[in-house]
Backbone bond lengths (Angstrom), bond angles and torsions (degrees), N, CA, C in turn:
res aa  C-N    CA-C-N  psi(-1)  N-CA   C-N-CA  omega(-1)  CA-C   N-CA-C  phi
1 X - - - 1.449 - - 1.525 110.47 -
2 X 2.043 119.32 -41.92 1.107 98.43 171.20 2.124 130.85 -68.25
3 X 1.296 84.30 -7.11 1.513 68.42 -173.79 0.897 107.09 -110.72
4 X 1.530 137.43 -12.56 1.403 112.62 139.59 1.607 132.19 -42.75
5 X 1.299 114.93 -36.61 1.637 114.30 -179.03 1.732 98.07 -73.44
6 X 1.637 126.22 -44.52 1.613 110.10 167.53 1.450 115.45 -42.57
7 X 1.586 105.21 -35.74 1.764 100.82 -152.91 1.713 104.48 -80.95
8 X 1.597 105.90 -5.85 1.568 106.37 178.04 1.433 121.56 -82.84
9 X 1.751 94.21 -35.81 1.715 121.00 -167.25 2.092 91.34 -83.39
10 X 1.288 128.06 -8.14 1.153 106.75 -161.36 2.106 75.79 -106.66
11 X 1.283 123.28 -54.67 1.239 120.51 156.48 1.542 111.46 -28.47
12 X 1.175 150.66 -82.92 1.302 133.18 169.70 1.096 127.69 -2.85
13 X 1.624 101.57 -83.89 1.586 114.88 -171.14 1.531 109.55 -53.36
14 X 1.645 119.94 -23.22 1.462 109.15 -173.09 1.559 115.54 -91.09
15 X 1.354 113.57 -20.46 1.635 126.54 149.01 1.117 101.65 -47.85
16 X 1.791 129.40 -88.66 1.661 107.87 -176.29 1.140 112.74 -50.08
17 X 1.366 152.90 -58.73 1.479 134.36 -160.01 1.668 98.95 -52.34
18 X 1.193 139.29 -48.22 1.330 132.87 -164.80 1.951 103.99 -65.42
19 X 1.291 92.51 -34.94 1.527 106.36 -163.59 2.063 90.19 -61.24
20 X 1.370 106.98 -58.84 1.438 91.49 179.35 1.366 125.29 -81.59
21 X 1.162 126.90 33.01 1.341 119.06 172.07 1.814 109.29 -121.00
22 X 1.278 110.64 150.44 1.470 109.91 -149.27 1.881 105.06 -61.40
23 X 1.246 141.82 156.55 1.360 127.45 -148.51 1.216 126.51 11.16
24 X 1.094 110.52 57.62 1.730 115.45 168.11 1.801 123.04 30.26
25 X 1.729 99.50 36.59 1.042 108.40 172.38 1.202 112.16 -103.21
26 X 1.396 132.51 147.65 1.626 152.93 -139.83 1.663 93.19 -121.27
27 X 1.202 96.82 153.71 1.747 104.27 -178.74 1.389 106.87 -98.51
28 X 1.435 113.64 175.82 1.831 109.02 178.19 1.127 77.23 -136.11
29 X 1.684 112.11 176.41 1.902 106.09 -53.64 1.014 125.29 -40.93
30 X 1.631 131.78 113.64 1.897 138.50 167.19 1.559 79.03 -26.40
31 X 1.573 113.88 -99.96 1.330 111.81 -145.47 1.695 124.07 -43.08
32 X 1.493 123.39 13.28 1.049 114.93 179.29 1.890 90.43 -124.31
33 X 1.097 129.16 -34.02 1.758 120.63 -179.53 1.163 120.31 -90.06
34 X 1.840 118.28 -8.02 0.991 106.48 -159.43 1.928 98.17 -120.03
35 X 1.314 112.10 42.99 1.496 136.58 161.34 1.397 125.99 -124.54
36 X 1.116 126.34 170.13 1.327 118.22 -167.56 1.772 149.52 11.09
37 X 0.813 135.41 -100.55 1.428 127.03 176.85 1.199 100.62 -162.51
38 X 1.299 104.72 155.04 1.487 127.94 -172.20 1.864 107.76 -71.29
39 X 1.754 100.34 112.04 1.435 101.51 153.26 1.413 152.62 -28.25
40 X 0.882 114.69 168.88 1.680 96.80 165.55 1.538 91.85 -99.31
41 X 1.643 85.20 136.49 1.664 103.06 161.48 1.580 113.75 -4.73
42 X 1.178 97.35 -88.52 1.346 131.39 -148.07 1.864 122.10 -45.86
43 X 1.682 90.06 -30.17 1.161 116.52 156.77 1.623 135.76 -95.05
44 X 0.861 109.08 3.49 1.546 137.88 159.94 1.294 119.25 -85.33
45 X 1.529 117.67 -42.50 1.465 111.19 151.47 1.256 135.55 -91.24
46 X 1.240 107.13 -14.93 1.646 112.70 166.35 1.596 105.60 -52.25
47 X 1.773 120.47 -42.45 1.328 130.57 172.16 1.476 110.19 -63.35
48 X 1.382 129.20 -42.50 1.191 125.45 167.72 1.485 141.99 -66.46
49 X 1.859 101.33 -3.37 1.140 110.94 170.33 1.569 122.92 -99.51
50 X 1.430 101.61 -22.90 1.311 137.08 169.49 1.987 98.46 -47.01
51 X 0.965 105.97 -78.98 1.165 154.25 -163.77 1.910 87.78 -47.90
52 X 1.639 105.54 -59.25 1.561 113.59 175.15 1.562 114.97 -50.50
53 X 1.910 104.68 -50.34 1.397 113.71 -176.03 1.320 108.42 -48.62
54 X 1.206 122.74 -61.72 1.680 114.10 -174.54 1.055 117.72 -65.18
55 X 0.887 136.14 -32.21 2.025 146.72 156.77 1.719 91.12 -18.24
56 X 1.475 113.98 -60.67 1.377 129.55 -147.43 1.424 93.28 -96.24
57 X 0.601 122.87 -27.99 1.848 118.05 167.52 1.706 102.77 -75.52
58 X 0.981 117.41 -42.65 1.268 111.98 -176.83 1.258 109.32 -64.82
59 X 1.534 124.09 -69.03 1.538 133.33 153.08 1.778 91.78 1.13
60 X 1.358 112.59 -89.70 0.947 118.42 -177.83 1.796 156.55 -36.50
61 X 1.298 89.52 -27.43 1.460 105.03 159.20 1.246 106.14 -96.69
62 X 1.561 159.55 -16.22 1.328 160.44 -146.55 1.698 78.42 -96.20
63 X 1.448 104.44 -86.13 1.649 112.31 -176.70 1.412 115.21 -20.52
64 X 1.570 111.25 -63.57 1.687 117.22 -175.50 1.866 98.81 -57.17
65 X 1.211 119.99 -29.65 1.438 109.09 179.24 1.953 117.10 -70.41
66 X 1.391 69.11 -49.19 2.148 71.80 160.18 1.494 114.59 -53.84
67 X 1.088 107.98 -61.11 1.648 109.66 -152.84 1.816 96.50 -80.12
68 X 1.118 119.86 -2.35 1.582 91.22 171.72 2.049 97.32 -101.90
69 X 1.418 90.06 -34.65 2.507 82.30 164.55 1.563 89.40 -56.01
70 X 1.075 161.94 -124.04 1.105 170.85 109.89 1.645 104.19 96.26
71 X 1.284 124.18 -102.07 1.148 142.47 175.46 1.677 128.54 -66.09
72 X 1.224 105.40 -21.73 1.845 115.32 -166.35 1.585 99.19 -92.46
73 X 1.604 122.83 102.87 1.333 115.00 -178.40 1.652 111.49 -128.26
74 X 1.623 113.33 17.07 1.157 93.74 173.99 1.524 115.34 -137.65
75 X 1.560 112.70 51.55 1.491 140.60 167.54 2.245 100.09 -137.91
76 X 1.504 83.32 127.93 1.626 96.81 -165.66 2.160 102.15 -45.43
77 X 1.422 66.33 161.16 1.927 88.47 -170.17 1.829 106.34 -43.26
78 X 1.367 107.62 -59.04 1.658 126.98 -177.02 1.625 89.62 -37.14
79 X 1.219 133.08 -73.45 1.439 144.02 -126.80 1.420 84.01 -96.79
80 X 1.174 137.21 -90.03 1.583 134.57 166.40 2.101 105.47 -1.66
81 X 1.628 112.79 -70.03 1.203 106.99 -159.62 1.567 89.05 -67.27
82 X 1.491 137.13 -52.97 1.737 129.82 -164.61 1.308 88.23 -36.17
83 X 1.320 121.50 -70.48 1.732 133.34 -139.23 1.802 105.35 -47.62
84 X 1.447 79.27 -55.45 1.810 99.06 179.47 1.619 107.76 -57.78
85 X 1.293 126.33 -58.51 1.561 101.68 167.97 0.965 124.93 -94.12
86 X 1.181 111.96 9.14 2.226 101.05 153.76 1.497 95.84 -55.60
87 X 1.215 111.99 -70.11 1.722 114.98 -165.74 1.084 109.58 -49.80
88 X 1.681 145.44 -39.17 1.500 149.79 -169.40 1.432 95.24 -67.04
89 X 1.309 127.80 -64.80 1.025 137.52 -154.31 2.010 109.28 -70.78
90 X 1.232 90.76 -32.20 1.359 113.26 175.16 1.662 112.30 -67.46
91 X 0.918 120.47 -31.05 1.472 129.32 177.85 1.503 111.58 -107.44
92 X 1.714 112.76 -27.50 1.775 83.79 156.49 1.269 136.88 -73.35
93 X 1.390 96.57 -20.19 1.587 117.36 -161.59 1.948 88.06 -66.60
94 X 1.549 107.41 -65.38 1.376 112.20 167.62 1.741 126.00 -23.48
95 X 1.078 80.41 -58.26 2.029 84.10 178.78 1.404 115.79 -49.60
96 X 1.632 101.47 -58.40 1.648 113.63 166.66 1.394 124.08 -55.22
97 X 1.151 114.86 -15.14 1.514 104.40 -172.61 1.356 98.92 -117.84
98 X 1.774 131.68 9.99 1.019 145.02 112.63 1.459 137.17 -2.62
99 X 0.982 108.19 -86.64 1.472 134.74 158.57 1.135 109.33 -35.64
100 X 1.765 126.54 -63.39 1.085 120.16 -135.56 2.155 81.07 -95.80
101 X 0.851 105.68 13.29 1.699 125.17 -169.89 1.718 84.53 -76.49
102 X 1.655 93.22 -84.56 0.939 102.58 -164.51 1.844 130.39 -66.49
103 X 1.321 92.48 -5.83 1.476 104.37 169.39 1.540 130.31 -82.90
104 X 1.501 102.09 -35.60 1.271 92.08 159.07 1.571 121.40 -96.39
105 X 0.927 124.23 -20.86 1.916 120.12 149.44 1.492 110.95 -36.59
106 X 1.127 129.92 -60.11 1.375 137.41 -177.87 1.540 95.80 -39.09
107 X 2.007 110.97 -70.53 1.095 104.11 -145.53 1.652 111.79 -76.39
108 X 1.459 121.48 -12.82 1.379 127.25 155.89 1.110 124.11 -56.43
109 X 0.978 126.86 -19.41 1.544 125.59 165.22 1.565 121.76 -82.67
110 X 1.321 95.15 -22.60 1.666 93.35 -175.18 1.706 94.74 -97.10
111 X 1.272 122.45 -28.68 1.248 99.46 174.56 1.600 116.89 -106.14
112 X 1.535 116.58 29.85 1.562 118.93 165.54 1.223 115.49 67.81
113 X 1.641 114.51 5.24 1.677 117.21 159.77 1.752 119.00 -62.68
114 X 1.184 102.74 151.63 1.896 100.16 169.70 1.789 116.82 -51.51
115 X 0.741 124.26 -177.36 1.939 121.47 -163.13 1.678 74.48 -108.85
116 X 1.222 96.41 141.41 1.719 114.83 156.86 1.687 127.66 -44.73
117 X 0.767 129.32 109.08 1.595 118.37 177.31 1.543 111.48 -50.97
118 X 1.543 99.68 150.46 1.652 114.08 -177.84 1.102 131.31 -47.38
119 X 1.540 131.85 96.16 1.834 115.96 -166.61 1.656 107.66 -99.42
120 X 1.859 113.16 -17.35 0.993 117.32 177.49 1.577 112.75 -71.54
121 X 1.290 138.72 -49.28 0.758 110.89 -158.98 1.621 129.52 -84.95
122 X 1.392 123.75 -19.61 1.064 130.98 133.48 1.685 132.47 -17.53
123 X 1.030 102.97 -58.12 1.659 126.33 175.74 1.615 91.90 -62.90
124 X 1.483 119.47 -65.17 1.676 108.53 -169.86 1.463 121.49 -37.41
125 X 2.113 92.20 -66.00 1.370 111.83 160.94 1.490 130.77 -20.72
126 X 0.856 116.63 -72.52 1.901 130.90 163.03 1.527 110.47 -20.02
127 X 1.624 105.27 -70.15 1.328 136.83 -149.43 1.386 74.34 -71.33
128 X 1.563 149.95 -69.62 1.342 133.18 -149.00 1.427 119.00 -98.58
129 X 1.489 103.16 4.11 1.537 114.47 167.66 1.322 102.84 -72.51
130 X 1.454 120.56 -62.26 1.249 120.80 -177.08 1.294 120.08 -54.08
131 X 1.646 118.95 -40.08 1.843 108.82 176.34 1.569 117.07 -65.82
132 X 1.555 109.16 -24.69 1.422 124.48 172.81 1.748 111.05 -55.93
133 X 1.660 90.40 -62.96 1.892 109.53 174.57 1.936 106.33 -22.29
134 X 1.751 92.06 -66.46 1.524 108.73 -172.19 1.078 128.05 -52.51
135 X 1.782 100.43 -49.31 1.936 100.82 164.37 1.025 136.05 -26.59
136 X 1.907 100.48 -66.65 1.042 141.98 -177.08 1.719 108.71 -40.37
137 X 1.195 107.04 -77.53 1.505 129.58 139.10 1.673 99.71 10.73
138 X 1.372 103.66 -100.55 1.331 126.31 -159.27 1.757 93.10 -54.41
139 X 1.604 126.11 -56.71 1.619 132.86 -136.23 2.371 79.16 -74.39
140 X 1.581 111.12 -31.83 1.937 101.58 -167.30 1.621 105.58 -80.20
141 X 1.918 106.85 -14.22 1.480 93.73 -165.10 1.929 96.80 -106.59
């Protein structure tokens, strides 16, 4: 019985949210627009720039994973291919956990919870300790 009465009241609120937005079109992600109330601007793009930076870090390690498979030919094949998808993998993982950055930041703001603690940067950290680790590795032996 209770979650039918949630599943009506969460149905509601997404009828009005559609109802005020211009042709009764709904934003994506529901589960991040279609809770609480609208931020101030200002902090919505501060999240959206946030949100860009790691995009571009990610961008960024994907590329460096290409260009050393690509270009890097005089450290053996094994150590070359690890290096290259530590970093690929390292920057998708980044992108994705991006999103989910900025998704729940978003939705703390609209519903006046504290902001999520940092999972990206940890995760980066790691990811380039270890391609560092390997170099390192390879440049003493």
């Amino acid at each position: 019985m209770a979650e039918r009465a949630r599943k009506a009241r969460a149905a509601e609120h997404a009828a009005s949210v559609s109802q005020q937005r211009p042709g009764g079109r709904r934003r994506w992600p529901g589960r991040v627009f279609d809770v609480g109330d609208e931020p101030d601007p200002r902090f919505t793009h501060a999240n959206e720039r946030t949100f860009l930076a790691w995009i571009r870090t990610s961008l960024a390690l994907i590329a460096a994973g290409v260009a050393v498979e690509a270009f890097v030919h005089d450290i053996p094949a094994a150590l070359r291919r690890t290096v290259a998808v530590v970093l690929i993998v390292t920057g998708s993982v980044c992108s994705t956990a991006a999103f989910q950055r900025w998704m729940s930041g978003e939705r703390a703001m609209r519903t006046g919870q504290p902001l999520p603690a940092p999972t990206l940067a940890p995760l980066l950290a790691y990811g380039l300790a270890a391609t560092g680790l390997v170099l390192t590795l390879f440049v003493l032996v």
